[in-house]
SEFIZA-3560 file (N, C-alpha, C; in Angstrom, 3 decimals):
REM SEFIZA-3560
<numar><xx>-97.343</xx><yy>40.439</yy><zz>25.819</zz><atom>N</atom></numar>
<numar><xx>-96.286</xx><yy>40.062</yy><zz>26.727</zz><atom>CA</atom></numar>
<numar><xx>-96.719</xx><yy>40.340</yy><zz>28.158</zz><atom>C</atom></numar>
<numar><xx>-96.194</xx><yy>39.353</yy><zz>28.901</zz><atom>N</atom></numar>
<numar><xx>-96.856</xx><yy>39.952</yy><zz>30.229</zz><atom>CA</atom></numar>
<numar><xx>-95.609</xx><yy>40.564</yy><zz>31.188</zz><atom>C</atom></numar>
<numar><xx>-96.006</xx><yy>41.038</yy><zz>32.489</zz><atom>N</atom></numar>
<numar><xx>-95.130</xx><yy>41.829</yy><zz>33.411</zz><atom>CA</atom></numar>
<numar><xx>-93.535</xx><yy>41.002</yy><zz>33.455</zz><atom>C</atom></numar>
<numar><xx>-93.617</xx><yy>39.979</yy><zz>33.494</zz><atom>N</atom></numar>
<numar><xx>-92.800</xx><yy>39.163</yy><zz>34.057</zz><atom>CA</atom></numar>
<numar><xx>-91.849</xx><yy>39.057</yy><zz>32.510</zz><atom>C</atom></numar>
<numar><xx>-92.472</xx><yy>38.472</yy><zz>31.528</zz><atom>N</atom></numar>
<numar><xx>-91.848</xx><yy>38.460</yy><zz>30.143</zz><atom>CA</atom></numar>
<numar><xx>-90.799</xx><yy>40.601</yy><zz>30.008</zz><atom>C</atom></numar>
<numar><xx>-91.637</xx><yy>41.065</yy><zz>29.905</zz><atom>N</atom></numar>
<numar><xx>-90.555</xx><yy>42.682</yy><zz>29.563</zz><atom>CA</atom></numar>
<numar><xx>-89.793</xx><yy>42.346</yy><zz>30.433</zz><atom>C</atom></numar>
<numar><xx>-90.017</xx><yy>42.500</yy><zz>31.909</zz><atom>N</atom></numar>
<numar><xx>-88.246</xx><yy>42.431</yy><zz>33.239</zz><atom>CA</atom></numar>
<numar><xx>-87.273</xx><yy>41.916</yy><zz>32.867</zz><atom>C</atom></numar>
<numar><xx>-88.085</xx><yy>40.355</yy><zz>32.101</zz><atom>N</atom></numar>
<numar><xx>-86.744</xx><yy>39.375</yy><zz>31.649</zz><atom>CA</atom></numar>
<numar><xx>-86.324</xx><yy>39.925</yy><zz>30.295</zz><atom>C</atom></numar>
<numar><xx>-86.708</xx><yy>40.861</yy><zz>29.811</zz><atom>N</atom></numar>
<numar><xx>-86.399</xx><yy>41.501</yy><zz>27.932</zz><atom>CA</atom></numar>
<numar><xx>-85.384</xx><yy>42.375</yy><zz>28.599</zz><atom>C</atom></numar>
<numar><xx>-86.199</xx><yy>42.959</yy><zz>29.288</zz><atom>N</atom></numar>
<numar><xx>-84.871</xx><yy>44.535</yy><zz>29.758</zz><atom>CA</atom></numar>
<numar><xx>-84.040</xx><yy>44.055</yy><zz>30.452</zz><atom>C</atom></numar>
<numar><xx>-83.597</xx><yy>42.928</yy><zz>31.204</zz><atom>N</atom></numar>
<numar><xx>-82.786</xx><yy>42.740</yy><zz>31.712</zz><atom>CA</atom></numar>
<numar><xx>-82.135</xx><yy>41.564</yy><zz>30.946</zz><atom>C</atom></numar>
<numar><xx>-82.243</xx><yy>41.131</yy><zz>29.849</zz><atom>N</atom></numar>
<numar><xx>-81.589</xx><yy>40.679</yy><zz>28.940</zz><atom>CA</atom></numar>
<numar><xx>-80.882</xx><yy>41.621</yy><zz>28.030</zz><atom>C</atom></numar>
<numar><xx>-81.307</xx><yy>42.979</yy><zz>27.895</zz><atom>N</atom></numar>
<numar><xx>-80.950</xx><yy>43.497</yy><zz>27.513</zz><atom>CA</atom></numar>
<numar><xx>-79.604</xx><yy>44.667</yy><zz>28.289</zz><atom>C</atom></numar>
<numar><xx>-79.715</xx><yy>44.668</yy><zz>28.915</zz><atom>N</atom></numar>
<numar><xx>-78.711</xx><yy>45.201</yy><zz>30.090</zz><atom>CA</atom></numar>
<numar><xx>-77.837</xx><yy>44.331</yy><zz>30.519</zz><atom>C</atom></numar>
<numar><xx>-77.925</xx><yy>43.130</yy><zz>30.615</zz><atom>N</atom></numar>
<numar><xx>-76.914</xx><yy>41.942</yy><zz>30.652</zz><atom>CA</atom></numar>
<numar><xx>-75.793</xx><yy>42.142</yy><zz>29.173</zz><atom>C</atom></numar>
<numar><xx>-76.478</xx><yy>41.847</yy><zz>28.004</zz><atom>N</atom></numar>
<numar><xx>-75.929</xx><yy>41.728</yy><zz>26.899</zz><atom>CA</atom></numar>
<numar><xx>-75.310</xx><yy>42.936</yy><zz>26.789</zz><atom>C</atom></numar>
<numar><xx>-75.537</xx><yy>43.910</yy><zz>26.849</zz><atom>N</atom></numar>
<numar><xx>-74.750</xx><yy>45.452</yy><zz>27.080</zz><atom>CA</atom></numar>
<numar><xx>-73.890</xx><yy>45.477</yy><zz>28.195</zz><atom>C</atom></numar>
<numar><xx>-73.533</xx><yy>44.829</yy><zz>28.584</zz><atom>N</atom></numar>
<numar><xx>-72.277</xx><yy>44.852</yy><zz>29.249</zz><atom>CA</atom></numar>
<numar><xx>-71.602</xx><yy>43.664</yy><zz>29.642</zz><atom>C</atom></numar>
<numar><xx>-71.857</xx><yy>42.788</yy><zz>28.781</zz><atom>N</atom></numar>
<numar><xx>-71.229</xx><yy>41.529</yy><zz>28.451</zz><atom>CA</atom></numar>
<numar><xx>-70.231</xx><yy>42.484</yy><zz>27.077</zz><atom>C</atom></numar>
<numar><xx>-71.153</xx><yy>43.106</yy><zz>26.346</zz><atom>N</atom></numar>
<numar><xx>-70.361</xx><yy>43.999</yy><zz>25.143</zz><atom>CA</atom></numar>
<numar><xx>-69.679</xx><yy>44.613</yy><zz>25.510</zz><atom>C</atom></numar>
<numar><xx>-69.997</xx><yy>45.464</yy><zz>26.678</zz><atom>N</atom></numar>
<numar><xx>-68.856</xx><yy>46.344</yy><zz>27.143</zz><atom>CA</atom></numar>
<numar><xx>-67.506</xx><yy>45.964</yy><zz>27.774</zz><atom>C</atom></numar>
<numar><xx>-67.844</xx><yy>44.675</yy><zz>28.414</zz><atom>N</atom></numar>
<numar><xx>-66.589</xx><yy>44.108</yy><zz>29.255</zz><atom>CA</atom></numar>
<numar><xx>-65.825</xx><yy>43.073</yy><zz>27.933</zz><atom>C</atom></numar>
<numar><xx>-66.465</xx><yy>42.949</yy><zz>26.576</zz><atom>N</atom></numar>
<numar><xx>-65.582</xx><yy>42.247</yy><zz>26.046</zz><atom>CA</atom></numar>
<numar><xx>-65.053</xx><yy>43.182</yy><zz>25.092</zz><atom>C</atom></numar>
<numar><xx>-65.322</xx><yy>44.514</yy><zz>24.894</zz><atom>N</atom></numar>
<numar><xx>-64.344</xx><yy>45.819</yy><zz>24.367</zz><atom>CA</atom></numar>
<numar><xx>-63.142</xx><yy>46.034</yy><zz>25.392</zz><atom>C</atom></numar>
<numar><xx>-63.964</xx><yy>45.825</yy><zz>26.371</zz><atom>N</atom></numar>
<numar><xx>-62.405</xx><yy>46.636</yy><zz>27.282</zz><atom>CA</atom></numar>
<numar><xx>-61.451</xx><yy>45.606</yy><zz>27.369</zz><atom>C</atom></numar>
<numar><xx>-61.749</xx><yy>44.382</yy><zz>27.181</zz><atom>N</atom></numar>
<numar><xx>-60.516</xx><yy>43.411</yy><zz>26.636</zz><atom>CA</atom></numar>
<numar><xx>-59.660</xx><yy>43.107</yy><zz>25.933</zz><atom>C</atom></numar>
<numar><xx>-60.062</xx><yy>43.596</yy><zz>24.610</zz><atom>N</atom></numar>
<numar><xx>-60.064</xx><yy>43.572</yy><zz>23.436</zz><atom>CA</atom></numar>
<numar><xx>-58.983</xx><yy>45.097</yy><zz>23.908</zz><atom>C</atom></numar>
<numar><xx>-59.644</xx><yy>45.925</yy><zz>24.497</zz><atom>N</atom></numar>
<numar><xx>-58.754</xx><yy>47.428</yy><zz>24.009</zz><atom>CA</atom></numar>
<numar><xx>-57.555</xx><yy>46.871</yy><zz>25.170</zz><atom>C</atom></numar>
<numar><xx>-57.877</xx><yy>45.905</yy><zz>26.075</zz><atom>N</atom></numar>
<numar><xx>-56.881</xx><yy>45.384</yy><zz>26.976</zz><atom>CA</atom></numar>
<numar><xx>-55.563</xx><yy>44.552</yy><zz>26.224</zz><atom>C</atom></numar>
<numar><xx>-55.826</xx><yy>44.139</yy><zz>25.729</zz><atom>N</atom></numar>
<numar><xx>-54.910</xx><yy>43.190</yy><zz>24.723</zz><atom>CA</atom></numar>
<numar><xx>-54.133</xx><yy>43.965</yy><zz>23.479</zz><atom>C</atom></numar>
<numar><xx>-54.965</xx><yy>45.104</yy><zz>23.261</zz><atom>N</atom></numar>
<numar><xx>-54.350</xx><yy>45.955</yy><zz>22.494</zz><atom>CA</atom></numar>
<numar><xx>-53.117</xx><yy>46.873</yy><zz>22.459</zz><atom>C</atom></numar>
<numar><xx>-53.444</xx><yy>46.981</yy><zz>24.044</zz><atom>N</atom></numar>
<numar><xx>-52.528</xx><yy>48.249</yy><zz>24.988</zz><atom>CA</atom></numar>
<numar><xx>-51.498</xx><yy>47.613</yy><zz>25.213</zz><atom>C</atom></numar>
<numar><xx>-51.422</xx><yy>45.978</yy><zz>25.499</zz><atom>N</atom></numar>
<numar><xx>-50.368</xx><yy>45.370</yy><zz>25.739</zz><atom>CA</atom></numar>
<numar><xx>-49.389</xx><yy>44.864</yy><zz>24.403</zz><atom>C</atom></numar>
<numar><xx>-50.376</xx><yy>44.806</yy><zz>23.559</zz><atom>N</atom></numar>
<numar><xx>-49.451</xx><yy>44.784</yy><zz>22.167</zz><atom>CA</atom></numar>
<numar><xx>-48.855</xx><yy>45.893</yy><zz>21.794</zz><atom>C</atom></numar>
<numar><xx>-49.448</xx><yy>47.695</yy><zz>22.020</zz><atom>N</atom></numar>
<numar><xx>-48.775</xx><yy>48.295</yy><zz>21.384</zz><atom>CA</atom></numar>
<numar><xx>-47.758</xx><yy>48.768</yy><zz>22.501</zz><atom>C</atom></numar>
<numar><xx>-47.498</xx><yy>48.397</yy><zz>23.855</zz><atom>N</atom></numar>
<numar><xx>-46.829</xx><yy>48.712</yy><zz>24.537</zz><atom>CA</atom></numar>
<numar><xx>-45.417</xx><yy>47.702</yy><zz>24.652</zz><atom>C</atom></numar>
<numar><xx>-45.596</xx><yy>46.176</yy><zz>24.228</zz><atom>N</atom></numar>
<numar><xx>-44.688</xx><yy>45.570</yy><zz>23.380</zz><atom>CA</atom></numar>
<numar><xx>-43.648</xx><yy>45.951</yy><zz>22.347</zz><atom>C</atom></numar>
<numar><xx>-44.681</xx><yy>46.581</yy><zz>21.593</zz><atom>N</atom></numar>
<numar><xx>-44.764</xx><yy>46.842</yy><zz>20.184</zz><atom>CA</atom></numar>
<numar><xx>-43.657</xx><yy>48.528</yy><zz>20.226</zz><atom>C</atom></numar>
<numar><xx>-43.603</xx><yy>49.363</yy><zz>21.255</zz><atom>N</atom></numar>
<numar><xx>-43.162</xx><yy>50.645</yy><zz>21.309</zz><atom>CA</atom></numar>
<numar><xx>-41.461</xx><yy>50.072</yy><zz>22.273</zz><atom>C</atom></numar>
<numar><xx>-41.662</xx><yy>48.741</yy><zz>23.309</zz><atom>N</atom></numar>
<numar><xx>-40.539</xx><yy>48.745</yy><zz>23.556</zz><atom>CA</atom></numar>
<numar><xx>-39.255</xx><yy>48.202</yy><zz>22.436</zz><atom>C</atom></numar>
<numar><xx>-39.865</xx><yy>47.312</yy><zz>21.558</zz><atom>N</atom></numar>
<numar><xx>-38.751</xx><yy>46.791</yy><zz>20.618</zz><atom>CA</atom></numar>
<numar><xx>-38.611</xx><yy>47.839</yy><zz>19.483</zz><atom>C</atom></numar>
<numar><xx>-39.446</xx><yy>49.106</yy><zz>19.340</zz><atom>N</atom></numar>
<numar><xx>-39.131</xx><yy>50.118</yy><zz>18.249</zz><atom>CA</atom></numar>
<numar><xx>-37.943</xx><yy>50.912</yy><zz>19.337</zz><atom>C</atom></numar>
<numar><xx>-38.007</xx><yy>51.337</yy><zz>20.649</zz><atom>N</atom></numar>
<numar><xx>-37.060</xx><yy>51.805</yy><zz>21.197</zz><atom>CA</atom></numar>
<numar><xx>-36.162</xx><yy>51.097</yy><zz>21.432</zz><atom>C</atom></numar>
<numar><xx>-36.132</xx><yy>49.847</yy><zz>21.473</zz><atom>N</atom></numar>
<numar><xx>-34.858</xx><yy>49.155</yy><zz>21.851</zz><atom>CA</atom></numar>
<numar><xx>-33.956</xx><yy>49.527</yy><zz>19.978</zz><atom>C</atom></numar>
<numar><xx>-34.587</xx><yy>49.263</yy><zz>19.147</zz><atom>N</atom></numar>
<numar><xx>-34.381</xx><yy>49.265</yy><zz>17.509</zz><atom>CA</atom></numar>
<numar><xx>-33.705</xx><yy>50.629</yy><zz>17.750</zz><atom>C</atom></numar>
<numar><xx>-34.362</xx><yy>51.568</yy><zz>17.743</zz><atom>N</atom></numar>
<numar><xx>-33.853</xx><yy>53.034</yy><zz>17.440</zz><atom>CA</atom></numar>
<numar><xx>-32.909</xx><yy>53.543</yy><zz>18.642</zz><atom>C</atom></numar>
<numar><xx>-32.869</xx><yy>52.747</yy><zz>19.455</zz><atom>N</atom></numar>
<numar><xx>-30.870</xx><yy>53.107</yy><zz>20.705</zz><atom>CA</atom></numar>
<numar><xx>-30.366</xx><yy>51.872</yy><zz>19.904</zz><atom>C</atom></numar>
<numar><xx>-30.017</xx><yy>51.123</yy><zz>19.363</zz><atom>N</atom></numar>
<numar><xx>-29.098</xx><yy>50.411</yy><zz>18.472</zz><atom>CA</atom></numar>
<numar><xx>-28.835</xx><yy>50.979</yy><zz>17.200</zz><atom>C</atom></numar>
<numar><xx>-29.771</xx><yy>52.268</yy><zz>16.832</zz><atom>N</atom></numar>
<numar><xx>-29.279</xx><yy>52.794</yy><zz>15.471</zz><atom>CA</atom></numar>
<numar><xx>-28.485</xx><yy>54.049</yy><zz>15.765</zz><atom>C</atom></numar>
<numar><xx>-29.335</xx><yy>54.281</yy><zz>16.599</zz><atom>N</atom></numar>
<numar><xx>-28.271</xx><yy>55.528</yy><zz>17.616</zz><atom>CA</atom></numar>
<numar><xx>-26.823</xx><yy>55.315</yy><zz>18.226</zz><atom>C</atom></numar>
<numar><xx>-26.686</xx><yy>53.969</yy><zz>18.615</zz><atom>N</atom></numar>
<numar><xx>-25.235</xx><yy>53.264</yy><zz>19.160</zz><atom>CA</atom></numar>
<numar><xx>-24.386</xx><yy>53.120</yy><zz>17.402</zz><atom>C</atom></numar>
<numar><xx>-25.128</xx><yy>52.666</yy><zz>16.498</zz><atom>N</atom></numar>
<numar><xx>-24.525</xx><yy>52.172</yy><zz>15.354</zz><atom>CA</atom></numar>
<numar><xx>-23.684</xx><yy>53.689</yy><zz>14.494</zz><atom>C</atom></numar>
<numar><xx>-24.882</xx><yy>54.270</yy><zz>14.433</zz><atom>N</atom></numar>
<numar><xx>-24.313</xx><yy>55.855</yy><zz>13.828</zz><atom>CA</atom></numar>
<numar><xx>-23.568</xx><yy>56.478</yy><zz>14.662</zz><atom>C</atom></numar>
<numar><xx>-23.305</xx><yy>56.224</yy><zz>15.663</zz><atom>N</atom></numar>
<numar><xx>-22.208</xx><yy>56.938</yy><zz>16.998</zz><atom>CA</atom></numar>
<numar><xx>-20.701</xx><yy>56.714</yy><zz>16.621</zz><atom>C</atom></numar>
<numar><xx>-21.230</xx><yy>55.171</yy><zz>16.149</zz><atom>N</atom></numar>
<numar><xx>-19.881</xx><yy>54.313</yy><zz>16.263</zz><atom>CA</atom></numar>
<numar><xx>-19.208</xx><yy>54.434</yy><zz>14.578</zz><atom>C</atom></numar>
<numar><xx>-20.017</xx><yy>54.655</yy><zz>13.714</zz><atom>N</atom></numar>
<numar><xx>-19.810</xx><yy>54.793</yy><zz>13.000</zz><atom>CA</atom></numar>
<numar><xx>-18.802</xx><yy>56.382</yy><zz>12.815</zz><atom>C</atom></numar>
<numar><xx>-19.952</xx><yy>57.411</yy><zz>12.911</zz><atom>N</atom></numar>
<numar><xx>-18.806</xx><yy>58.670</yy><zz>13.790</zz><atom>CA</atom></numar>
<numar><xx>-17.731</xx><yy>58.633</yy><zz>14.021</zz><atom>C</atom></numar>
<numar><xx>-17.656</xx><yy>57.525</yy><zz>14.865</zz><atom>N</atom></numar>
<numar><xx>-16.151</xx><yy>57.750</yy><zz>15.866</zz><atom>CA</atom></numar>
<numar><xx>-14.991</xx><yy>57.400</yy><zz>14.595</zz><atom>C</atom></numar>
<numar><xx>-15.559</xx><yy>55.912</yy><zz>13.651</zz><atom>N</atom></numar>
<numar><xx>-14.785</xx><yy>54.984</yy><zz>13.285</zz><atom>CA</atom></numar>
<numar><xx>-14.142</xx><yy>56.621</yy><zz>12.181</zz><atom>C</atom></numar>
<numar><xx>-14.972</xx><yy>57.203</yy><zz>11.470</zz><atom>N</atom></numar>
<numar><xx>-14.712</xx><yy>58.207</yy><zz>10.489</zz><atom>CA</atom></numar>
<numar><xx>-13.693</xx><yy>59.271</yy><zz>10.941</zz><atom>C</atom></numar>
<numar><xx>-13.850</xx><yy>59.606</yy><zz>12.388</zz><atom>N</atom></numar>
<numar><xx>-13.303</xx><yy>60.816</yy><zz>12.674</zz><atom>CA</atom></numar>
<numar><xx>-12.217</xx><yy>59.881</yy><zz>13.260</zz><atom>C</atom></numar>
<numar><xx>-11.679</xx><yy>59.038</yy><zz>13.781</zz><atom>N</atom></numar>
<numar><xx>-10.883</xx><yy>58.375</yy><zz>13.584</zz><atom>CA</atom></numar>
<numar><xx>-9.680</xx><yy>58.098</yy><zz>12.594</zz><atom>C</atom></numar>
<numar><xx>-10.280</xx><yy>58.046</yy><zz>11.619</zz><atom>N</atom></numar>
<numar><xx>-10.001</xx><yy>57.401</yy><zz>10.454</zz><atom>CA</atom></numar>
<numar><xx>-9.203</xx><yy>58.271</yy><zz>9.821</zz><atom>C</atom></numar>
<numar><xx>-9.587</xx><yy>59.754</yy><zz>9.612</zz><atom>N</atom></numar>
<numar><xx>-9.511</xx><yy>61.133</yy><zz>9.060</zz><atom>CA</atom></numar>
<numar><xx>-8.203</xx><yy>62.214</yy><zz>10.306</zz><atom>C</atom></numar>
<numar><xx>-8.285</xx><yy>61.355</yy><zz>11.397</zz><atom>N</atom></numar>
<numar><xx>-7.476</xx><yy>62.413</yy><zz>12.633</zz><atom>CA</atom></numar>
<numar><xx>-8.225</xx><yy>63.586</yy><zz>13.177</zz><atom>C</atom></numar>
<numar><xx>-9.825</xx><yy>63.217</yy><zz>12.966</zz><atom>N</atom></numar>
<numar><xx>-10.540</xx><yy>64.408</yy><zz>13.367</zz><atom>CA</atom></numar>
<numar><xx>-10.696</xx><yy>64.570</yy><zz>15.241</zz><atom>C</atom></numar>
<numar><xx>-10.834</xx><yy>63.132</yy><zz>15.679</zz><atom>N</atom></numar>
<numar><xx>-10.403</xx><yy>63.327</yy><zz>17.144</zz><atom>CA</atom></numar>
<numar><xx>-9.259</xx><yy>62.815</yy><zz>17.811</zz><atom>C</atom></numar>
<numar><xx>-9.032</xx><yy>64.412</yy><zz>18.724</zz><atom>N</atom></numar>
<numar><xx>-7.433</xx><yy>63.655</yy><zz>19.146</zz><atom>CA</atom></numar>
<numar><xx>-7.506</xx><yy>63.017</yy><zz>20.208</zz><atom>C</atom></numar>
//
């Protein structure tokens, strides 16, 4: 191989290593936005189960004369 052939190896190789690297951090980019999606509709879910069992509460102690 001559001088000119390795520069273009190692720097094919340093290209491709961070062509890899910038298409992980995308990948972990797309991820973060799914599980950050993904955490608002479990909290929106769990304050509607929290509103539901509240109400439920009330309807019982209600029901019974437990609140006056």
């Amino acid at each position: 191989m001559t001088e000119n052939e390795i520069i273009l190896f190692i720097c094919g190789i340093g290209v491709g290593a961070q062509g890899v690297a910038v298409w992980h951090m995308v990948l972990d980019m797309r991820q973060a936005r799914r599980s950050l999606a993904e955490s608002h509709q479990v909290r929106r879910r769990s304050a509607g189960d929290a509103f539901l069992r509240s109400l439920e509460l009330y309807q019982v102690q209600q029901r019974y004369g437990l609140v006056p």
